[in-house]
C-alpha positions as CSV (number, residue, x, y, z in Angstrom):
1,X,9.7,-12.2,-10.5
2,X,7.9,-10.5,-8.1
3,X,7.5,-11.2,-4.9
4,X,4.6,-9.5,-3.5
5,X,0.7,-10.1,-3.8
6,X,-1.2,-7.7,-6.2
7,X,-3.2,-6.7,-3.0
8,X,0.3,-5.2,-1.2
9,X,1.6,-3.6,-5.0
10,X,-1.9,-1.4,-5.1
11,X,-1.4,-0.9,-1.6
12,X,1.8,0.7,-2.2
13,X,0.7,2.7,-5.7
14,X,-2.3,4.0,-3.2
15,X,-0.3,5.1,-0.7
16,X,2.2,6.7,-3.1
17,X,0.4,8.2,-5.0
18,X,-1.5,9.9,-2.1
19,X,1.6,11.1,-1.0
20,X,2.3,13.0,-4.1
21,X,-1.5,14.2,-5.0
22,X,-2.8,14.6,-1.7
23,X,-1.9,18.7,-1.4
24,X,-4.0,20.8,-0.5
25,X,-6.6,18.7,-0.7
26,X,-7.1,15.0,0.0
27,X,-7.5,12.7,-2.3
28,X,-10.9,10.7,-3.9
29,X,-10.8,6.7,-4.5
30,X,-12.2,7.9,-7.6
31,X,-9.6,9.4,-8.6
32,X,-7.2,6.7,-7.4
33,X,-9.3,3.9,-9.4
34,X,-9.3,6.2,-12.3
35,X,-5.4,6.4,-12.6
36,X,-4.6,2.7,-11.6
37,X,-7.6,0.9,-13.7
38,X,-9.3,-0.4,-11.0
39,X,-12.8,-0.8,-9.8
40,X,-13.4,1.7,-6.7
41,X,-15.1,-1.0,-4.4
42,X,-12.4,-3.0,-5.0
43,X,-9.8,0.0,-4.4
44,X,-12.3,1.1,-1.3
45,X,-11.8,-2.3,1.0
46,X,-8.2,-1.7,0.5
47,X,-8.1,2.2,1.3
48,X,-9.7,1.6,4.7
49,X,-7.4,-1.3,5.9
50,X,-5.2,1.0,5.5
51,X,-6.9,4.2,7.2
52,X,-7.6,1.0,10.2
53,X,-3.7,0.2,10.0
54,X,-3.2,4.1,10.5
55,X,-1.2,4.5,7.5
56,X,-3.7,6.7,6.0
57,X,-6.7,9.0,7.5
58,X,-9.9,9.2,5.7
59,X,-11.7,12.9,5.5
60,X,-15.2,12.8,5.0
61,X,-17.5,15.4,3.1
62,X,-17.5,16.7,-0.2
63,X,-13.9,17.5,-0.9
64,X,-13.2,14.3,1.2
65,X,-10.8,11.3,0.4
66,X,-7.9,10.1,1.3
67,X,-4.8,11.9,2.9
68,X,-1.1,10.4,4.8
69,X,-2.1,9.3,8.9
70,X,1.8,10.7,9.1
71,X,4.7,11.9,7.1
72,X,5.7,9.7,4.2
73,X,9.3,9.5,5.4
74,X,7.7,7.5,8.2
75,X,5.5,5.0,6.3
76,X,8.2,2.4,5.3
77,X,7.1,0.0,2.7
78,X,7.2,-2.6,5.2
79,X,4.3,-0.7,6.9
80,X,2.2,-1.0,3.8
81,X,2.7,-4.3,3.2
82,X,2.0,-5.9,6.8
83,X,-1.0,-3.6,6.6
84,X,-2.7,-5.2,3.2
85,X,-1.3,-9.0,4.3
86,X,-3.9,-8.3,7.8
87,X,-6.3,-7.2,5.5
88,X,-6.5,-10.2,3.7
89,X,-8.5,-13.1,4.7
90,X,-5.6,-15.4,4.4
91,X,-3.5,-13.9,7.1
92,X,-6.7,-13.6,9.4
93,X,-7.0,-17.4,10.0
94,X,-9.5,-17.9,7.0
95,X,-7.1,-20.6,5.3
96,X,-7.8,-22.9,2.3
97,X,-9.0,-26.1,3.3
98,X,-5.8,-28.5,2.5
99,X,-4.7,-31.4,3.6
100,X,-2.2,-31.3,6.1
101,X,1.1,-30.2,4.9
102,X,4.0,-33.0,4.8
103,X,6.6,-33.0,7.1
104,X,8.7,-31.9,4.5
105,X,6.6,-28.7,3.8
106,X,5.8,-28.3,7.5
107,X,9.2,-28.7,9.0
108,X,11.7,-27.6,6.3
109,X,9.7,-25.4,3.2
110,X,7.8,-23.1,5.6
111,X,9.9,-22.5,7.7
112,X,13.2,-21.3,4.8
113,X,10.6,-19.3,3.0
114,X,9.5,-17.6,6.4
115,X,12.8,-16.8,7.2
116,X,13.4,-15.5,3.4
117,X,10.0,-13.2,4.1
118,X,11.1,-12.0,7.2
119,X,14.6,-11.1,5.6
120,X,12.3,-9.3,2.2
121,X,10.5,-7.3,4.8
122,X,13.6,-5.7,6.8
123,X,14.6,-4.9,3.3
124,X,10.9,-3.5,2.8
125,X,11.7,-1.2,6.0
126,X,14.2,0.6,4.5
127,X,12.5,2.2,1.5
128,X,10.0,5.0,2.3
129,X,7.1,6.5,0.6
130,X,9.0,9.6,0.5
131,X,11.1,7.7,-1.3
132,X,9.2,6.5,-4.3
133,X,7.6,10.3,-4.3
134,X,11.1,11.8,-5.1
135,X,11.4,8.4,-8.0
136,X,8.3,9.2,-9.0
137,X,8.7,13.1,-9.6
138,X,12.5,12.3,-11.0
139,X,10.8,9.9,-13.4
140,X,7.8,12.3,-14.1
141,X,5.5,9.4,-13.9
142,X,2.5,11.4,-13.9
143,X,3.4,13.4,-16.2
144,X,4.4,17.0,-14.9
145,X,8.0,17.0,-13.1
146,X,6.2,18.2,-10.0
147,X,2.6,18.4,-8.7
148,X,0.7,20.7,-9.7
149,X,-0.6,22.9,-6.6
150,X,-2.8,25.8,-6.3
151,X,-3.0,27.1,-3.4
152,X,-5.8,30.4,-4.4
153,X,-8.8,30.2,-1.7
């Protein structure tokens, strides 16, 4: 069962896999939307909550894209996942229109599964994108043990 919203797992796979492309050069939302399957206007919207969040810094130009604000050993998960919850309408005041919530739900539900989120996100804080780079390379999840770099001008 997972736990998180699509929105905050792409979040993640963008940011990670930034981290592990993104040298030299930085890296296209075509390219991201090309590895993940995804649409790049969808993959876009997300990209600059994140460059907003400061979690990543977009370069503009040609060779332009998408490169780390800061070192991935200091971009917690945590990070990227308050980052795409603000992005969302949802956590922006925009909220379904319900009925009000019974007392049960108001005073008792919401309250034990804030508590349980607030718990899921110190545990968020202790994994780093640096982290799931080293996982990732171990694992050879895109498929070369380590990046490939060239570094000729």
């Amino acid at each position: 069962m997972n736990l998180l919203p699509r929105r905050s797992l792409l979040a993640i796979a963008a940011v990670v896999d930034i981290a592990y492309h993104a040298r030299p050069a930085p890296i296209a939302a075509k390219a991201l939307s090309a590895r993940h399957s995804l649409p790049p206007r969808h993959l876009e919207t997300l990209l600059q909550v994140l460059v907003r969040s400061g979690i990543l810094k977009g370069v503009r130009g040609p060779r332009g894209g998408y490169e780390l604000a800061r070192e991935r050993r200091r971009i917690t998960l945590a990070d990227i996942v308050r980052a795409a919850s603000a992005g969302n309408g949802a956590e922006n005041g925009v909220q379904d229109e319900e009925e009000e919530p019974s007392a049960l739900v108001r005073g008792i539900v919401v309250p034990a599964i804030d508590q349980a989120s607030e718990i899921f996100l110190e545990k968020l804080e202790e994994i780093t994108v640096d982290d799931l780079c080293r996982a990732a390379q171990k694992e050879a999840v895109f498929g070369d043990a380590v990046p490939d770099y060239d570094f000729t001008i």
